[in-house]
KEVOVEX-712561 format. One record per residue (C-alpha): residue number from 1; x, y, z; residue in three letters. Coordinates in steps of 0.2 Angstrom, whole numbers, plus 5000, padded with zeros to 4 digits. Example, Ala and Ser with C-alpha at 12.3 -4.5 7.8 and 13.67 -1.06 7.14 Angstrom:
# residues 2
    nr     xx     yy     zz   rest
     1   5062   4978   5039    ala
     2   5068   4995   5036    ser
***
This chain:
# residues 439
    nr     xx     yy     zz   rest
     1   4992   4880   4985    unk
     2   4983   4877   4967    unk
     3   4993   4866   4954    unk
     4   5007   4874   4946    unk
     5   5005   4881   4927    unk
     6   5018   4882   4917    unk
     7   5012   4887   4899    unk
     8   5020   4900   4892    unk
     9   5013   4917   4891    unk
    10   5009   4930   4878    unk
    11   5004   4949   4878    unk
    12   4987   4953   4878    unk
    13   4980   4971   4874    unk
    14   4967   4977   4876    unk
    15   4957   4995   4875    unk
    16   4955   5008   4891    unk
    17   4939   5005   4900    unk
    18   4934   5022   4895    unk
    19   4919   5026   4907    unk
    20   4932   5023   4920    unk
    21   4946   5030   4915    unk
    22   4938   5046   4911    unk
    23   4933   5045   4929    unk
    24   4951   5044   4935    unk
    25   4955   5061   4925    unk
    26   4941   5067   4934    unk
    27   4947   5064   4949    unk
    28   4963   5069   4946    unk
    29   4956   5086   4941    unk
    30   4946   5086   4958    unk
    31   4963   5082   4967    unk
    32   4974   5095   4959    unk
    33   4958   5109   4965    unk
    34   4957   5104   4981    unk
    35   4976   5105   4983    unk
    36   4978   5122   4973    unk
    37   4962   5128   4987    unk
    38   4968   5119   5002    unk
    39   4988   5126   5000    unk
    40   4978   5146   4999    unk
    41   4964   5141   5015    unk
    42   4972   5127   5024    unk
    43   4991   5122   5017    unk
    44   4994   5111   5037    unk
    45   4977   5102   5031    unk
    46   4983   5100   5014    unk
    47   4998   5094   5016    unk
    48   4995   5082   5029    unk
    49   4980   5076   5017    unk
    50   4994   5075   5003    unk
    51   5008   5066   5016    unk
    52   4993   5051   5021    unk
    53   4989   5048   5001    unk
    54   5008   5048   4997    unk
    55   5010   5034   5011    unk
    56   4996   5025   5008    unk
    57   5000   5021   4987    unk
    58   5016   5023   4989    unk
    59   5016   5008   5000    unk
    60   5003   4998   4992    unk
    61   5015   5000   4975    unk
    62   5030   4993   4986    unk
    63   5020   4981   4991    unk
    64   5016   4976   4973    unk
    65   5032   4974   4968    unk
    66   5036   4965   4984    unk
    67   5024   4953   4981    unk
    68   5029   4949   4963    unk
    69   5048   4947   4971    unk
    70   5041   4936   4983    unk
    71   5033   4925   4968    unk
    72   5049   4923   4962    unk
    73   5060   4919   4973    unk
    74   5049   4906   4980    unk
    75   5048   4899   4964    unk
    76   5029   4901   4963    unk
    77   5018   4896   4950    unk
    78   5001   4896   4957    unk
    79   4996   4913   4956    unk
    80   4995   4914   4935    unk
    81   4988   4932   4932    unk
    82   4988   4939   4951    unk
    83   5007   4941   4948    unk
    84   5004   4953   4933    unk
    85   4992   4961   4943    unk
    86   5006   4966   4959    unk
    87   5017   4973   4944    unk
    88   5004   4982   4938    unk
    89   5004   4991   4957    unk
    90   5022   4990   4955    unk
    91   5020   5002   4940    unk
    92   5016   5018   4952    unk
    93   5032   5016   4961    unk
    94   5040   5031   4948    unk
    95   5024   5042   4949    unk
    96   5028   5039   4968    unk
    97   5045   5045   4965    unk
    98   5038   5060   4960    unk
    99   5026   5064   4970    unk
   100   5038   5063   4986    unk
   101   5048   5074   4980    unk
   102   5033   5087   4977    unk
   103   5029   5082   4995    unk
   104   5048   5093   5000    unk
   105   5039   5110   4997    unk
   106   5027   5103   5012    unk
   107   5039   5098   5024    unk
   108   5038   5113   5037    unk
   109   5018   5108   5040    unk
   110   5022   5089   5042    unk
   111   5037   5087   5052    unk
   112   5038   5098   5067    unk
   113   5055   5095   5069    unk
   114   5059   5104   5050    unk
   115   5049   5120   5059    unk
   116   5055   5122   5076    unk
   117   5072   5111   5075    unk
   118   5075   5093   5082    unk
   119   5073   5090   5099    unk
   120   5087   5085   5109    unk
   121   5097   5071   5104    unk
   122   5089   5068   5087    unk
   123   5098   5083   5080    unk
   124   5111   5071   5071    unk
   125   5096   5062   5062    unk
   126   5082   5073   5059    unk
   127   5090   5085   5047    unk
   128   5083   5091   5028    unk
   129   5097   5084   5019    unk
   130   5101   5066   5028    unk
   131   5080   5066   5027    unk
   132   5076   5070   5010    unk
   133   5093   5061   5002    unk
   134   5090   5044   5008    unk
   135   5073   5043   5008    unk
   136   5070   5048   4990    unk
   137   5087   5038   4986    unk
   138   5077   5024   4997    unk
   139   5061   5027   4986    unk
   140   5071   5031   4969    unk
   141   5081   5013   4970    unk
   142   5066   5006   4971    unk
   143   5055   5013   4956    unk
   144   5073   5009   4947    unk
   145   5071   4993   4951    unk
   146   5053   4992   4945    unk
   147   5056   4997   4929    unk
   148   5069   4982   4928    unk
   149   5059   4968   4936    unk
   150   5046   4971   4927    unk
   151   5055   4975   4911    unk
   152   5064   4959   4914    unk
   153   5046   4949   4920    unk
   154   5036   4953   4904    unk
   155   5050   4956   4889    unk
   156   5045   4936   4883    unk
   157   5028   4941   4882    unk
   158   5029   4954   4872    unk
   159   5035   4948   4854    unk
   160   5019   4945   4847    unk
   161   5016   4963   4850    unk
   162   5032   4970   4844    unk
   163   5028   4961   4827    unk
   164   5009   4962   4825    unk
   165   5003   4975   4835    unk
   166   4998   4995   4834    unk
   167   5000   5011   4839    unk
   168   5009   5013   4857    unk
   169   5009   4998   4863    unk
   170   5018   4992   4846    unk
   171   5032   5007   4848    unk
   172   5035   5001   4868    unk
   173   5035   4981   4863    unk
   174   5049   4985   4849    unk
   175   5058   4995   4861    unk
   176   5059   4982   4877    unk
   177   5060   4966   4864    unk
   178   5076   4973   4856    unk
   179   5089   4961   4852    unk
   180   5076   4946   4854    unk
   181   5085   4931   4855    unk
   182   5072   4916   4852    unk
   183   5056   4912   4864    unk
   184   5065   4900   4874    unk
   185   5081   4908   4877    unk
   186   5072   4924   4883    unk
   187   5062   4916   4895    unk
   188   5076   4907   4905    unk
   189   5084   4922   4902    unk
   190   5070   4933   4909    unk
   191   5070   4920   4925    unk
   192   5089   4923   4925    unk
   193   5085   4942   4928    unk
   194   5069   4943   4939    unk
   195   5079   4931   4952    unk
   196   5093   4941   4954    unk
   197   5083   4960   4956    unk
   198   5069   4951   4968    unk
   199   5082   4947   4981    unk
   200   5087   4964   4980    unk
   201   5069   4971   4980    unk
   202   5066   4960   4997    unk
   203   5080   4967   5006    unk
   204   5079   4985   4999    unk
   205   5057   4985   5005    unk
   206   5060   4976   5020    unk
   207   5076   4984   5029    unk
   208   5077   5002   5020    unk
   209   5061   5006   5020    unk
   210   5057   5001   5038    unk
   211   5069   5018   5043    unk
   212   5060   5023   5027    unk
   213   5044   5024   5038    unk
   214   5054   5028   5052    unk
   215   5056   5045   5045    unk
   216   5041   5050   5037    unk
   217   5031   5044   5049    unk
   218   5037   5040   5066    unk
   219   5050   5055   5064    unk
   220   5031   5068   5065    unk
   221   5031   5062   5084    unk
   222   5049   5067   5088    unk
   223   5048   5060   5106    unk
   224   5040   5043   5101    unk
   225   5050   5030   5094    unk
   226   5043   5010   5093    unk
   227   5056   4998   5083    unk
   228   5043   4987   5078    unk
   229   5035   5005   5070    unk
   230   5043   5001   5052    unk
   231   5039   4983   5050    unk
   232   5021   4988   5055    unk
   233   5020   5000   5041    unk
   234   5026   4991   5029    unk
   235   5017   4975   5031    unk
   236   5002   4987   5029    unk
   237   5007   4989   5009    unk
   238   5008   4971   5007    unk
   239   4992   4970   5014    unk
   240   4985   4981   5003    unk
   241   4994   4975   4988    unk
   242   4986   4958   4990    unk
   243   4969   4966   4993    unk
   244   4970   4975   4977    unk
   245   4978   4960   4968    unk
   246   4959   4948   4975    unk
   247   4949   4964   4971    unk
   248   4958   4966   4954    unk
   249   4957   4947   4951    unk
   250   4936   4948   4954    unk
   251   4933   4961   4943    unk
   252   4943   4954   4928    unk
   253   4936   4936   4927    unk
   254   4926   4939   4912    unk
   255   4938   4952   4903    unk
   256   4944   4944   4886    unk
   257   4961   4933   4891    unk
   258   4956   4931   4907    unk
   259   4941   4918   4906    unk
   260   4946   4901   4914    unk
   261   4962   4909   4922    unk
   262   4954   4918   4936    unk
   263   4950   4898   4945    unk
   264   4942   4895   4963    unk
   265   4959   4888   4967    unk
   266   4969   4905   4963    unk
   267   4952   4914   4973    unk
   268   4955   4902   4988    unk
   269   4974   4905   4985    unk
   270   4973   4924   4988    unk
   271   4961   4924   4998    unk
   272   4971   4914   5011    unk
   273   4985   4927   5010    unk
   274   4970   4940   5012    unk
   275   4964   4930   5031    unk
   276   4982   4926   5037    unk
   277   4990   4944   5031    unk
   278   4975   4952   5042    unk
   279   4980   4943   5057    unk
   280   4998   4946   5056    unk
   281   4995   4964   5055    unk
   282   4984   4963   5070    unk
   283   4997   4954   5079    unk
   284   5013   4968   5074    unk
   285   4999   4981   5082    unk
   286   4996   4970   5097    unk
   287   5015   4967   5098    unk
   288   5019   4987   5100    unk
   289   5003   4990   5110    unk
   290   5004   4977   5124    unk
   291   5022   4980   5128    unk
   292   5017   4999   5129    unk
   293   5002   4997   5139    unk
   294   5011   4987   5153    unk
   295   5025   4998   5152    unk
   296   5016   5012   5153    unk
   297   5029   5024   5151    unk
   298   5022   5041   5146    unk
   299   5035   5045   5133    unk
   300   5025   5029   5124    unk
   301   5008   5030   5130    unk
   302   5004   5045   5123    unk
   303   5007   5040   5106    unk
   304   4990   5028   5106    unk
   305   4981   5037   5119    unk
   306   4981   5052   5106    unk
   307   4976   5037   5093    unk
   308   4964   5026   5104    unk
   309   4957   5036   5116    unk
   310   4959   5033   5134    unk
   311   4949   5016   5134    unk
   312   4963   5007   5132    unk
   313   4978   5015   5144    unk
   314   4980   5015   5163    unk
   315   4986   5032   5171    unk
   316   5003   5028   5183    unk
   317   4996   5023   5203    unk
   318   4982   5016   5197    unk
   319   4970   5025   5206    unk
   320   4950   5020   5206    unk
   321   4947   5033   5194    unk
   322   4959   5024   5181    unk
   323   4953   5008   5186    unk
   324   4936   5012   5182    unk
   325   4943   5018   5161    unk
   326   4951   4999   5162    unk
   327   4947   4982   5154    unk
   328   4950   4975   5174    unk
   329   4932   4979   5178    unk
   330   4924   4977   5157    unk
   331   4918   4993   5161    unk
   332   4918   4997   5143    unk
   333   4910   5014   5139    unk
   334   4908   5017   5123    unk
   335   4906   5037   5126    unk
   336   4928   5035   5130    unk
   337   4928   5035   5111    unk
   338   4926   5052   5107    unk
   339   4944   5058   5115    unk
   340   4957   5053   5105    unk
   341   4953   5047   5088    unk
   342   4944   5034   5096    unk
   343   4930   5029   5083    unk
   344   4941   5030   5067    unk
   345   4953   5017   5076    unk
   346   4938   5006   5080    unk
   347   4934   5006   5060    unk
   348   4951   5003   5056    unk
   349   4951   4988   5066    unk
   350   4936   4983   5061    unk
   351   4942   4984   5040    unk
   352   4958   4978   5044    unk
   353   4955   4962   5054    unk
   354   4939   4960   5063    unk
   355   4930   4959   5046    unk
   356   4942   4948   5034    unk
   357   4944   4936   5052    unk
   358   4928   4932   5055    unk
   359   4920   4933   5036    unk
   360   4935   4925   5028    unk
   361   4938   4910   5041    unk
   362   4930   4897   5029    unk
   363   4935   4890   5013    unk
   364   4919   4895   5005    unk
   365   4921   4913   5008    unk
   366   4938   4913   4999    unk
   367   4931   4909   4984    unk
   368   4913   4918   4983    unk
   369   4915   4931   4972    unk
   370   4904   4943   4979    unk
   371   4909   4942   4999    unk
   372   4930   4940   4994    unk
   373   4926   4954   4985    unk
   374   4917   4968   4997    unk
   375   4931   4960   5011    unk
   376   4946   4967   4997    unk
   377   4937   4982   4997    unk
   378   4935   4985   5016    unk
   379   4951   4979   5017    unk
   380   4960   4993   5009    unk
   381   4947   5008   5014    unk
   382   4952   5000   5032    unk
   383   4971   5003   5028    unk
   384   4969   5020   5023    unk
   385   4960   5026   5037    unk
   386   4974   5016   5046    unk
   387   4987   5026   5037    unk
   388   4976   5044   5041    unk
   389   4979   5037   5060    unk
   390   4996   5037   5057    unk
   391   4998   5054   5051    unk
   392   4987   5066   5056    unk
   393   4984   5062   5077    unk
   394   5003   5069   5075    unk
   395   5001   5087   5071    unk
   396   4979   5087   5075    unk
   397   4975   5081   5092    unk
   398   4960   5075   5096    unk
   399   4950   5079   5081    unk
   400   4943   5063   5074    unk
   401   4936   5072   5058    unk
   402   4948   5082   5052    unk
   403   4956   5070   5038    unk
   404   4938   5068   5033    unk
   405   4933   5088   5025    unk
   406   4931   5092   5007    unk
   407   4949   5098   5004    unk
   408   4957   5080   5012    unk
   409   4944   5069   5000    unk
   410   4945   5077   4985    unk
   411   4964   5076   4985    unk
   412   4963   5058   4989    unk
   413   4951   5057   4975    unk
   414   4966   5064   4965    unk
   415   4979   5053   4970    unk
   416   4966   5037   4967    unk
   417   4964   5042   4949    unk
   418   4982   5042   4947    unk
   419   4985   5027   4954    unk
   420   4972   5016   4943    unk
   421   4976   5027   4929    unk
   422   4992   5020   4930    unk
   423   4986   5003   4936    unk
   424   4974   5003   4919    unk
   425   4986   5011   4907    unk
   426   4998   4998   4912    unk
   427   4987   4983   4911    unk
   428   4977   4987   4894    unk
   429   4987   5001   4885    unk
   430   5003   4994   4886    unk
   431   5002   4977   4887    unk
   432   5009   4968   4902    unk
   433   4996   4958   4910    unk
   434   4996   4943   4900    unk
   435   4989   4926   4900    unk
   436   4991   4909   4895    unk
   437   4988   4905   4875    unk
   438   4975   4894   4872    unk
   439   4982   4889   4855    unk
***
């Protein structure tokens, strides 16, 4: 890892990118039509659209504060301003909190078993109140926590600010730098803090919101189940959080503050977590798909077959007729794509590891600007139609485009512009990605 820094840091405002934040209320906008026309046309198609985006920031803002927790108890110094920039994901997580609790009204058109009942043996589990309480309490502990870590993480930063600054970000700095103490005695009190909440954090992401995916996920396929299932998606939101982190890094190298402190060494750094984060997540899909593939129990195989195609499954007896739809004979035919969502599950794989293996097996690539940079990217269009896999083969089978019509992108589009409104609001408005003095 690059050589530890251990300058103190200070706030440093800036002004709203205004072109782009003007974009993100636009988007918004666009997002809150789409859902107001989907729920009178199409509310099944709007609420799934609605469910996937829900997953797919939420997770990426756990995976943010994850991240940052991670930092910290590792006692990490190398990452400089990549660890302002997971906080700043980590800022959604009570945006989230609302928005899954919107999400309740759409229950009925998610989960089948909130529509028809649970199926037999499930009925203990999958009921609205045991549901909905723990996963927003899951969900609501950690925003909670949020606000405290990073309350915690940036309140010795912030005095500056509280004395000399303006306007909002002036009002917020007063409030979170009440009772100031002196610059020293804040900071090891601030270390103090953020190492006994990351713990917490850890544990909270990595066991909680594994039964956290279990149900609002796994629970849409009442008859599937896959213990590996929750690990899987939520490894997907650190994977995420670290490809926005590289792309956010990238595109702030010549903002004021950040000159000289986005280095080759932090690129290379991040990038590394980029290459070997890809493979494990193509090693926890492999792990669920090769023991269901030789097991080849139906209960199971159906869950990918509805997912992958065909291609890749084998029918019981193994009859010439199967044998010929196997890998035993390479008799790859690339026409088996079209059952299933076969194509989109191609692309996902493709974004999610095939691309960052093969581009980013060099140390060069790690730290070129513009092919890190377009692998960030692809990383996390790959993850979301990764989390649209997830969701919608569940309730639509075997219609590949149906997360991808007007009404489905336009309320993406809206749940985009909130999450960099808030990403942008947090990091320039009010001031909590800081850097190193230089004086």
């Amino acid at each position: 890892m690059s050589t530890a820094t251990t300058a103190p840091e200070r706030a440093n405002p800036g002004a709203l990118p205004q072109p782009v934040f003007n974009l993100c209320i636009a988007f918004i906008v666009i997002g809150l039509i789409c859902f107001g026309v989907g729920l009178a046309k199409n509310p099944q198609a709007t609420w799934l659209a609605y469910h996937t985006n829900f997953i797919y920031f939420t997770f990426m803002a756990c995976g943010g504060l994850v991240l940052t927790a991670i930092y910290t108890i590792v006692g990490a110094y190398w990452p400089g301003p990549y660890r302002r920039f997971a906080e700043a994901l980590a800022a959604f997580l009570p945006i989230a909190f609302v928005l899954g609790l919107v999400g309740i009204a759409g229950g009925e058109h998610i989960f089948d078993w909130q529509a028809n009942g649970a199926m037999h043996g499930k009925e203990g589990w999958l009921t609205p109140t045991r549901f909905y309480v723990m996963d927003m309490g899951l969900l609501g502990a950690l925003a909670l926590l949020s606000v405290l870590f990073i309350k915690a993480s940036v309140r010795p930063t912030l005095r500056n600010l509280a004395e000399n600054g303006t306007g909002f970000a002036k009002r917020m700095a007063e409030s979170w730098t009440a009772g100031w103490k002196g610059d020293e005695e804040e900071r090891v009190a601030a270390k103090s803090r953020t190492s006994f909440l990351a713990p917490i954090i850890a544990l909270i992401y990595g066991l909680g919101f594994a039964f956290f995916a279990f149900d609002q996920v796994m629970s849409m396929e009442q008859a599937w189940f896959s213990n590996l299932f929750g690990n899987f998606v939520c490894w997907g939101g650190i994977l995420s959080a670290v490809a926005a982190c590289a792309l956010s890094g990238l595109l702030s190298r010549d903002l004021d503050g950040f000159q000289g402190q986005i280095t080759q060494s932090r690129m290379h750094d991040i990038g590394k977590m980029m290459f070997a984060f890809s493979i494990f997540w193509m090693y926890l899909f492999w792990s669920q798909y090769l023991v269901i593939y030789y097991g080849n129990l139906p209960e199971e195989t159906y869950y990918l077959r509805d997912r992958l195609g065909d291609q890749f499954l084998i029918d019981k007896g193994y009859s010439a007729a199967a044998f010929a739809k196997s890998w035993g004979n390479w008799d790859f035919q690339w026409a088996r794509l079209q059952t299933g969502y076969g194509w989109v599950s191609m692309a996902a794989w493709a974004c999610n590891w095939l691309i960052p293996f093969w581009v980013l097996l060099g140390q060069r690539p790690k730290k070129t600007p513009w092919i890190a940079g377009p692998v960030a990217a692809t990383l996390l269009f790959g993850l979301w139609l990764e989390r649209n896999l997830l969701v919608w083969p569940s309730v639509v089978k075997g219609d590949m485009l149906a997360p991808f019509g007007g009404i489905q992108i336009g309320i993406a589009l809206g749940f985009l512009g909130a999450f960099l409104m808030v990403v942008l609001f947090y990091s320039r408005v009010f001031p909590t990605v800081a850097v190193s003095p230089e004086d």
